[in-house]
N, C-alpha and C positions, 0 to 999 in steps of 0.2 A: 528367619531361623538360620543362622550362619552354620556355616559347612566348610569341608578344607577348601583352601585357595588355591586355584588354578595353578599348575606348575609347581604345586608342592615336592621339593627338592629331597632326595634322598639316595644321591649318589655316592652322598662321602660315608653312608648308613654304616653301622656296626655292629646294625642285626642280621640276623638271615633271616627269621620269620616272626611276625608280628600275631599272634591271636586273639581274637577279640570273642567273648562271650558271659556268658553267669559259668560259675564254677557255685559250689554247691559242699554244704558237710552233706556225707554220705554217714549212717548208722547200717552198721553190718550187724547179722545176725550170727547169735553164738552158737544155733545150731539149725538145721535144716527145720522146715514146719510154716507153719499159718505164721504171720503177724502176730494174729492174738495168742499164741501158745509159745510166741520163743522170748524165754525171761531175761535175755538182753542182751545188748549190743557193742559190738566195738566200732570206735570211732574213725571215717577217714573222708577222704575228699572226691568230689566226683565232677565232672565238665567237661564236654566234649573236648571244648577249646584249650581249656588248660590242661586236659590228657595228652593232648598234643602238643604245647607247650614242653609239658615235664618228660617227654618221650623222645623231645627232638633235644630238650638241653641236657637228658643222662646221656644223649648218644653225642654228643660234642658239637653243638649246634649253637649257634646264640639266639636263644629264643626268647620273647619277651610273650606276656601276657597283660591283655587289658580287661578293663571288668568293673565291676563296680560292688561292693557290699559294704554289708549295715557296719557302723561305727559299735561293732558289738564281741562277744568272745568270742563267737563260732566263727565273725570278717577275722579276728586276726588267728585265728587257727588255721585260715585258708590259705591270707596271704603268707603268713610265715612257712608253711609245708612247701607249698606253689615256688616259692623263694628257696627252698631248701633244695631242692631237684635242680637248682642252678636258673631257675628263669629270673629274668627282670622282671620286677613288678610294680615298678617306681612309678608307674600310668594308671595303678589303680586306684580307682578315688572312694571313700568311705563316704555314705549317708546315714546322716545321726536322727534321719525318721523312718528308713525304713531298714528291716532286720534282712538277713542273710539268709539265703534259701537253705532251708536242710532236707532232707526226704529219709527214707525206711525201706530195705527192700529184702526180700524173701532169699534163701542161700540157692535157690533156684535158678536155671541158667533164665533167663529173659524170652525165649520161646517157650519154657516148659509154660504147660495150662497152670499148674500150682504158683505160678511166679508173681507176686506180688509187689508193689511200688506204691509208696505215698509217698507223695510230695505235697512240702507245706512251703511255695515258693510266689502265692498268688499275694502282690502288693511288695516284692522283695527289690531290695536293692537294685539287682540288676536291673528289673523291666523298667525302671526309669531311665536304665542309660537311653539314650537322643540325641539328634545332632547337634542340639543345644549343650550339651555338657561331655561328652568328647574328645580328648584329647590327640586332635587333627594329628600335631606335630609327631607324635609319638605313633598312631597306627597307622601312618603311614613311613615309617622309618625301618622298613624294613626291603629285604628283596621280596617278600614273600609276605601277601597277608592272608591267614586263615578265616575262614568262618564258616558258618552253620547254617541249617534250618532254623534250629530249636531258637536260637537269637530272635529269629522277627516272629514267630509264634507267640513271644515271652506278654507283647504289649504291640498297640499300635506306634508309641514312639520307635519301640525296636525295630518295629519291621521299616522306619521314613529311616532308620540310620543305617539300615542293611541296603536301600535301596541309596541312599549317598555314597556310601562306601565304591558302590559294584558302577556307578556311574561314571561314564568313559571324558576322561579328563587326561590332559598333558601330566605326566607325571606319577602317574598311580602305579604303585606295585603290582607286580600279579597275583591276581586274585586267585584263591584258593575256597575250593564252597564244596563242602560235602553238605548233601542232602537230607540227610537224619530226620525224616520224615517221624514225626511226633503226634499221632496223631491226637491224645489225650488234651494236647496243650492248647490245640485250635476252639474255640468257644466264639463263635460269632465272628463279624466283623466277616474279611475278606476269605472266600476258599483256600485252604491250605493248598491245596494243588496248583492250583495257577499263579500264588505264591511264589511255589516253591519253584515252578518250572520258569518262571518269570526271573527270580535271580541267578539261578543256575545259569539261564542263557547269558547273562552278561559278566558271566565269571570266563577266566581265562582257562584253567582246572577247575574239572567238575570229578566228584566221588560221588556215586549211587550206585546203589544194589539191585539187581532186579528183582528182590521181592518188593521192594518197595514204590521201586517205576509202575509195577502193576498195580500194587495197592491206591498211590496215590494219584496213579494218571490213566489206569488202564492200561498199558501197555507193558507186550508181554515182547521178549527177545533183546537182545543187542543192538542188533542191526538197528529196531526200532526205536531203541531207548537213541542212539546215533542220531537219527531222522527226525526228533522229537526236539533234540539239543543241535543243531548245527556248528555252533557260534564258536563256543568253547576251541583254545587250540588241543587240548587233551581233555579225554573223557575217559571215566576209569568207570567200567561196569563192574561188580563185584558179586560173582555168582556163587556164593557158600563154598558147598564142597565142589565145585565145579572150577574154581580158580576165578581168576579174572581176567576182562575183556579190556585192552584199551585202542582208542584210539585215536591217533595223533595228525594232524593235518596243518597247512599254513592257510593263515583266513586273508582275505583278501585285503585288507588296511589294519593297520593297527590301531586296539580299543587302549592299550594304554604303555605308555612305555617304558616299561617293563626296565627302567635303567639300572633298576639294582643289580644286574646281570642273570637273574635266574630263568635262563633261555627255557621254555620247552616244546620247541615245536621240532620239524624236523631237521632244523640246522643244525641243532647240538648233539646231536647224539653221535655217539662213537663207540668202535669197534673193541674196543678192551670189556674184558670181562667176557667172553666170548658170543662178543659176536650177535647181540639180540635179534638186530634186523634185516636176519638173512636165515633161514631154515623153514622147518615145517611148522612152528610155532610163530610165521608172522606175515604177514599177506599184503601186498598192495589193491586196495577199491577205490575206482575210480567212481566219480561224482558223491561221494558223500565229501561229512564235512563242511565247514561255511565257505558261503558262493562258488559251491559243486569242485572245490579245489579235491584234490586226490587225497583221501587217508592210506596210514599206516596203518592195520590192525593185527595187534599181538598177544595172544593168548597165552598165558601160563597156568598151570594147573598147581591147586592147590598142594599145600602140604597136609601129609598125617601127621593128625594129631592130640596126642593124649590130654583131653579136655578137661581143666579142672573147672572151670567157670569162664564162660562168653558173653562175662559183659567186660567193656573197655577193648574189645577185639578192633571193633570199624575204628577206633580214634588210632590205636596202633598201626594197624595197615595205613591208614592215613600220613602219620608221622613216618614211617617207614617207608614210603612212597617219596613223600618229599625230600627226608634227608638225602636218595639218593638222586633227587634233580639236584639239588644244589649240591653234590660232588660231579652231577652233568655223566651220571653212567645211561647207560644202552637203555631202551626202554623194556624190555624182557628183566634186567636188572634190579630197577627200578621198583618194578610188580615184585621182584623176588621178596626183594630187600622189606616190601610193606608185607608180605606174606613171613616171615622170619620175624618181625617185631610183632606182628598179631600173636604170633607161636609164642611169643615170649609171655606175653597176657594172657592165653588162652591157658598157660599151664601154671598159672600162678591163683591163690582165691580173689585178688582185686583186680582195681580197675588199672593200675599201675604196677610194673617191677622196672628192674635194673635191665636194660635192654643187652643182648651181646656184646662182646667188645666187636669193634668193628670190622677186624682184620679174621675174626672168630664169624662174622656174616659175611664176610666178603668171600669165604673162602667156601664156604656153604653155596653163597648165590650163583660164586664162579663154574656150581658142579655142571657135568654134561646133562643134557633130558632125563636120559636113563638112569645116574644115581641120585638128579632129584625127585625122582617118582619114586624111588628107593625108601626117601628119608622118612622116619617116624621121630618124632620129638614126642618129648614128657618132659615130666616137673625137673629141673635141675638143668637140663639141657646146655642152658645158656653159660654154665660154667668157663671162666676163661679158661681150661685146660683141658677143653674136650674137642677131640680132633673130628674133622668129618667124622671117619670111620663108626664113632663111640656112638652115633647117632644115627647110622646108618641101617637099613633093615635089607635083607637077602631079597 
């Protein structure tokens, strides 16, 4: 079963982030209600991976997306939308025997108990992506590669090309793995949990929430979720309305060499933007972190915020996390920047909008403690002519 080759080259890259997953038509509902009672739908796209794709390339990023769907109307509806938000998509390969995953879901936010989901994605395109068909060259041509849970949940090939990807080879990008614990998608085969905790460890960045560290590992806290994951040089906990935890440390060797230049441990960080890793918002602990080296951990607190729908929130703070490594800002920064692109999904009805322009979040993220614990966001927000103030709350 061929895999990329050792020392896979990608320093002359002309991407910043590479995503790899199933993307998906989404059917929206025309109005709130049961499945069975709402008379019908409007059409769009849904994907972890390509949320984050089309997130990082409206916000000036050059993102590519990889994937796989059926040689069908709903594959080129995908790829041309996915294409249209600016990403590359020239990796994605079409299979002319299996169809493209679509699903159906309730106008309910994804916590509510009435919130309903079908997915008709079992035998789709994606789950055959494997190391056998792959395009090495391509996802690893990035500084940055994205990916998921839901990926190796999909099939067992998924999960042998999720464990190729994260495996520590001269060359390899840094790995980016949010957790998206799924649990509907797991049907036999290996525990989703030790799965999931298995490839997160040999990612570089890890995303997970702590509802979800508890759900699918038992483990309740930061600290613990920390203890749980060593390996990782950044670990982002993502605690709801609590804000998020991160934290940052240097591991003892290097799992891959990261040459596309997207530093993130604690060598790159820097003082502009005011200042993340010095205040009451960020703490030095000694012995965590891989081989007992010292973490950084920095807390910021969430934004208020005026909710129209929370789904596509996790794929946005994600995207918004990374854009600001790869401008290499403060890690306090960083959190902001994914907490302001959640805001921007969280007050729109899809999984996707027009993210702020960047000098429009830069100037929001740059605020002091005091007036971002101020800020309340609603629908509109993201307007490029709305000054802090307009958004600002007494």
């Amino acid at each position: 079963m061929p895999g990329p080759a050792a020392g896979t080259a990608h320093a002359a890259t002309t991407t910043d982030v590479v995503c790899l997953g199933e993307s998906m038509v989404t059917f929206l509902p025309s109005q709130p209600g049961r499945l069975a009672d709402v008379p019908s739908f409007g059409r769009g796209i849904g994907g972890a991976e390509s949320n984050v794709a089309c997130a990082l390339a409206a916000a000036g990023h050059r993102a590519a997306w990889v994937g796989r769907v059926g040689a069908d109307g709903f594959g080129d509806h995908l790829v041309e939308t996915i294409a249209g938000y600016g990403v590359d998509t020239s990796a994605v390969r079409r299979d002319p025997g299996r169809p493209t995953g679509i699903y159906f879901r309730t106008a309910t936010d994804r916590g509510a108990g009435a919130h309903e989901v079908a997915y008709y994605r079992a035998g789709s395109a994606a789950s055959a992506m494997s190391p056998s068909n792959v395009p090495y060259g391509e996802v690893f041509a990035g500084r940055i590669l994205h990916l998921s849970g839901i990926t190796a949940a999909l099939s067992g090939d998924c999960l042998a090309l999720l464990r190729e990807l994260t495996a520590e080879r001269p060359g390899r990008p840094l790995v980016s793995f949010d957790v998206n614990h799924r649990p509907h998608l797991w049907r036999g085969g290996e525990a989703d949990a030790s799965v999931l905790l298995e490839l997160a460890r040999r990612a570089d960045l890890v995303f997970v929430g702590e509802d979800e560290a508890e759900e699918a590992w038992g483990i309740e806290g930061a600290e613990a979720i920390r203890a749980a994951l060593p390996e990782p040089s950044v670990l982002v906990v993502k605690r709801g309305s609590a804000g998020a935890t991160v934290f940052s440390g240097l591991r003892p060797g290097p799992r891959s060499s990261n040459a596309g230049g997207a530093e993130i441990g604690p060598a790159s960080r820097s003082t502009e933007g005011g200042g993340a890793e010095s205040g009451p918002a960020s703490r030095s602990t000694e012995g965590a972190g891989a081989g007992n080296a010292p973490d950084t951990v920095t807390h910021v607190p969430a934004l208020h915020v005026d909710v129209v729908a929370a789904v596509g929130a996790g794929d946005a703070f994600a995207a918004g996390f990374l854009s600001a490594t790869l401008r290499g800002l403060p890690v306090r920064d960083r959190v902001r920047h994914g907490h302001l692109m959640a805001a921007a999904v969280l007050t729109v009805p899809g999984d996707l909008t027009e993210p702020p322009a960047r000098d429009h979040a830069d100037r929001l993220a740059a605020l002091d403690d005091g007036a971002w614990g101020r800020l309340r966001l609603g629908p509109g927000w993201t307007a490029a002519d709305r000054a802090p103030e307009e958004v600002r709350t007494s």
